[in-house]
N, C-alpha and C positions, 0 to 999 in steps of 0.2 A: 745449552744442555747437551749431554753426552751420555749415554746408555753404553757402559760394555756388557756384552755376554757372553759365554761360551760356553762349551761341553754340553750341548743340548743334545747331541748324541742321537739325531734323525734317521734309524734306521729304515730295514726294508722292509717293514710292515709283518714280519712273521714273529716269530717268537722270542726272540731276543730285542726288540723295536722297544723299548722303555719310552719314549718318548706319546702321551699321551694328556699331550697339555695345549692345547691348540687354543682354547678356550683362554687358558691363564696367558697364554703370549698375546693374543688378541688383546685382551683387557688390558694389558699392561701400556702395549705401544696405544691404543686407543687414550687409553688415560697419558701418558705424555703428551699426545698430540693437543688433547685440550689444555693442559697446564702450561706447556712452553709454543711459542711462535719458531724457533730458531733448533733443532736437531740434528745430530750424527749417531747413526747408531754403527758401532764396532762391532761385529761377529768377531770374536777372538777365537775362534779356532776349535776345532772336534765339533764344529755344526751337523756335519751328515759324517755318516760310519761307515764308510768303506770296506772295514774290515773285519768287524766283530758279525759277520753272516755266514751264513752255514754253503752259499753259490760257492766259494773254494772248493768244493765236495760235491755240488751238484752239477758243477760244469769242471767237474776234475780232469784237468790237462789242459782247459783253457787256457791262456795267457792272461795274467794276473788285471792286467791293465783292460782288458776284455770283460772281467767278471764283475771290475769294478762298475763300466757303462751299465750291466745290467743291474747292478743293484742302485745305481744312482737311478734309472728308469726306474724302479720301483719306490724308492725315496719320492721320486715325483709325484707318483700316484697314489701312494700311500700317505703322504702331508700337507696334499692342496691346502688347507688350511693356513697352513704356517706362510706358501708364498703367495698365496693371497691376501695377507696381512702383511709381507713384506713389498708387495705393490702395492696396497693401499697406502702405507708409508710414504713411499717414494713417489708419489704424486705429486706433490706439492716441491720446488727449489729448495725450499727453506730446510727441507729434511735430505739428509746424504747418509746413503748406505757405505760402509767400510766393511773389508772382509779380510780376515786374519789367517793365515792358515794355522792349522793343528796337525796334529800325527794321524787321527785317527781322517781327517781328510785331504790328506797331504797328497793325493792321486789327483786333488782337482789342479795342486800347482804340476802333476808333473803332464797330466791330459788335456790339451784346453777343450774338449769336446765335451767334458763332465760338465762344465760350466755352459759351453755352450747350450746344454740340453736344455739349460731352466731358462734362457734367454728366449731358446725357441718356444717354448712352453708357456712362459710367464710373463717373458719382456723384461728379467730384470738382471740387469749387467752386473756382474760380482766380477771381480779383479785381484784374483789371489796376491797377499800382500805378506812379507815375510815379519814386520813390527809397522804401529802404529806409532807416530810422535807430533807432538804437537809441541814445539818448543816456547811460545809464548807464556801457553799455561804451565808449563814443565811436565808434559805429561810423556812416559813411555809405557807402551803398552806393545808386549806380543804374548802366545800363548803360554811358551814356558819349556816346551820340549826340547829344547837349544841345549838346555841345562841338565838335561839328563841322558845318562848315557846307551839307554836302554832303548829309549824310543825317541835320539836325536834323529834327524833324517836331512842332515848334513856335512860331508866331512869336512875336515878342518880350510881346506882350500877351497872351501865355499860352493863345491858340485854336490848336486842332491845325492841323497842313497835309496833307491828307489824301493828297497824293502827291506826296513829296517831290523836288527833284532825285534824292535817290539811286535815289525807289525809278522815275524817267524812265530813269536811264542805265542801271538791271540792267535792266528791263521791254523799252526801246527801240531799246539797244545790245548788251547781252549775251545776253537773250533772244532779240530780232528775230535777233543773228548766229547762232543755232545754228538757227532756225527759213530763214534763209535756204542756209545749209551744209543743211539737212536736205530744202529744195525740192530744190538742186544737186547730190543724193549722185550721179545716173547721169550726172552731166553730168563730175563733179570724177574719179567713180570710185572714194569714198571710205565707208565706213562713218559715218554722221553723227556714232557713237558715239566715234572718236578726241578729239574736243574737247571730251569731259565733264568733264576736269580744267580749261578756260582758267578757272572761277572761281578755282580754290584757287593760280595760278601768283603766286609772292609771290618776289620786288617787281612790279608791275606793270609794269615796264619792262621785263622782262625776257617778255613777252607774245610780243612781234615773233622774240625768238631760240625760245619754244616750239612756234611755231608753223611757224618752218622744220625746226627738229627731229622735228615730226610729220609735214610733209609739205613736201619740201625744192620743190618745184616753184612755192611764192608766191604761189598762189592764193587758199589757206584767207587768208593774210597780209591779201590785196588785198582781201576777201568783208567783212573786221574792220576795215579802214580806210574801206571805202565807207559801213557801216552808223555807222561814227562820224560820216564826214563830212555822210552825211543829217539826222543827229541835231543835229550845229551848224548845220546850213544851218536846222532848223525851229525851232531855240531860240538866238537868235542873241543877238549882247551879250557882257555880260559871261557870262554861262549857257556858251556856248562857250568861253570864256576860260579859265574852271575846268574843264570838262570836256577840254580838250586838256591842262592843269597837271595832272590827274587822270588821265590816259592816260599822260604824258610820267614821271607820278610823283613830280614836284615839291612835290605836294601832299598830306599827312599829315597829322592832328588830333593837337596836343599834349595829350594826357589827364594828363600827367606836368605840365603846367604848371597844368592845369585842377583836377589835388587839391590841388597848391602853392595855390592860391588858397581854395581849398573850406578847407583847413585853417588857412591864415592866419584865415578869418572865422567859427571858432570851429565847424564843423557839425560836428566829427568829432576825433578823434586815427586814424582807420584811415578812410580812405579808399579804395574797390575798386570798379573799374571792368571792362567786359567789352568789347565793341564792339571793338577794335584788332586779336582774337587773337591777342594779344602776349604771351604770359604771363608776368609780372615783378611782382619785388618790389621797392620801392627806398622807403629812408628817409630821410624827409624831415624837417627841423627838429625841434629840441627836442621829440623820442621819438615825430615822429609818422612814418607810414609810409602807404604808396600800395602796393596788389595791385590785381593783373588777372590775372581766373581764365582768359584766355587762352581757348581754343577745341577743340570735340572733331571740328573740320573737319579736310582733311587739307592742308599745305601743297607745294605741286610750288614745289623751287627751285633755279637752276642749281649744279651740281655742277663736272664739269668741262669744259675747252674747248679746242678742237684744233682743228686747221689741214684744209682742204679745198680742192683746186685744182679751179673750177670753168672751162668755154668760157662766156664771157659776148657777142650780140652787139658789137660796136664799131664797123662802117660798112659802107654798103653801093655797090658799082661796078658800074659796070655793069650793076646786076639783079643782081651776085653780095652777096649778105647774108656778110661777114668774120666771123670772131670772136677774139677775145683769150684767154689765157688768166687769171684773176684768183685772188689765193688770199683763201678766206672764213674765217670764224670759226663755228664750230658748237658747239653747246652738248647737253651729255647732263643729264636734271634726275633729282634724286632726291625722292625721296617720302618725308613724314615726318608719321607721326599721333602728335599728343602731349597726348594726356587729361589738360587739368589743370582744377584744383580750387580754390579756398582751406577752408582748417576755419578756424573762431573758436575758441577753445579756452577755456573760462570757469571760474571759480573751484573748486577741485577736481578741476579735469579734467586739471593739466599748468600747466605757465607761459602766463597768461592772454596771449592774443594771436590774428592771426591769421598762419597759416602757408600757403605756396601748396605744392602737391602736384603732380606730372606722372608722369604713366606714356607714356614716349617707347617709339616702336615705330620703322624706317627700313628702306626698302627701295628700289632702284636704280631 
């Protein structure tokens, strides 16, 4: 048996930390362990979150690679749980831990001190890995960020890039906005805390409607437009180009295209990617097939949408400021955590293959 997972997205316990399932991972590896004698389990990659924390700002001027030890030190403290269920795993031979990397922990391939910490701490050896194969079973597995040009963190001559576009626009844009929402909480009148979901709002175009929905007055709106617009004015080019395509939403990594090719050139018959949090299974040519174990993050996405007559101004006479009436569109979002999984299922065990698993949860 073979367990992949990824994008569990392990932050540092403050307010962006999504990750509050220690119990559901527990259960899970526990129930494998009685159902199969023989285990591997793949970490594929975005395990711990290096980057989406607010320490960029709190130790501003630190060295990037500096703020990262401190948030992995808090990763440790903040999810005993999670590696304590990954040593109770790895007790036994029979069971072998695999570690994949991802973007969002791509510090631990370029630090080996980040991984050292859980070693010291835990006793358990993780060995950053750039793809998983197992050619008997036909299997290739890595996270996926290869294939996208956003948050690759490779160049083409195979040397890392130690700070990607992606990890500029969460570091510079998404972080810097909450760290600027969080100077202006007595100015705006606003708990900082309302904006802990703007990571997980899926599609990203749909950003501009969540944010009137949290705070109809346009402000928080105008706070997230400015910090983009600084952001292209300092990386300009084509750099801005994609990153407005990348805001706008027009822009998406085909990983579905990216197995189609993996498997035309023989590395695999199962191909499984993580990186999208897209959780899908789709069959691709002559018996081959593409998974993606999707994500244990949580998605905010628009639900439904109704009509609001707002006064907007329209001109002014005299000194007198007019106004119109206008009708807007507003959006209610719902929230949806959906723990999925793939198992490999291997000879004896069940019709050899692998299968994707989701435990969906929703609320309004």
């Amino acid at each position: 048996m073979k367990v992949f997972l990824s994008d569990l997205h392990l932050g540092d316990g403050k307010e962006r930390d999504d990750f509050q399932f220690h119990r559901e991972f527990k259960d899970l590896v526990r129930k494998l362990v009685r159902e199969f004698k023989k285990i591997e389990m793949i970490l594929l990659g975005d395990i711990f979150d290096l980057i989406r924390t607010q320490k960029y700002y709190e130790f501003e001027g630190l060295p990037h690679p500096e703020v990262k030890l401190k948030v992995m030190e808090d990763i440790l403290e903040q999810h005993v749980p999670f590696f304590e269920t990954l040593r109770y795993f790895t007790r036994k031979k029979s069971r072998r831990l695999r570690y994949v990397i991802g973007n969002h922990d791509f510090g631990a391939y370029l630090d080996p001190r980040l991984l050292e910490m859980i070693r010291k701490k835990f006793g358990l050896i993780l060995t950053p890995e750039s793809y998983y194969r197992n050619e008997p079973l036909g299997i290739w597995a890595e996270h996926g960020h290869r294939y996208d040009i956003v948050h690759n963190t490779f160049n083409q001559n195979g040397t890392p890039i130690p700070y990607s576009l992606g990890d500029k626009i969460v570091v510079e844009i998404v972080d810097k906005f909450y760290e600027e929402v969080r100077k202006k909480q007595n100015e705006l009148g606003i708990d900082p805390a309302i904006i802990n979901d703007l990571d997980n709002v899926r599609p990203q175009t749909a950003i501009d409607n969540w944010l009137d929905s949290i705070h109809e007055e346009g402000r928080l709106k105008q706070i997230y437009y400015d910090t983009i617009t600084e952001f292209i004015v300092s990386h300009p080019g084509e750099v801005g180009n994609l990153v407005l395509d990348l805001i706008a939403g027009k822009y998406k990594p085909d990983l579905v295209k990216a197995a189609k090719q993996l498997a035309k050139e023989g590395v695999g018959k199962y191909i499984i990617f993580g990186h999208t949090h897209d959780a899908l299974t789709k069959d691709l040519k002559k018996g081959r097939r593409h998974l993606n174990t999707g994500t244990w993050r949580k998605f905010i996405e628009p639900w439904r949408r109704y009509t609001e007559r707002v006064m907007v101004p329209s001109y002014q006479e005299g000194g007198t400021q007019f106004y119109e009436e206008q009708v807007v569109y507003r959006y209610t979002f719902k929230t949806t955590i959906n723990l999925s999984y793939v198992l490999f299922y291997e000879k004896g065990e069940g019709k050899v293959g692998p299968r994707l698993f989701q435990q969906k949860q929703e609320s309004e």
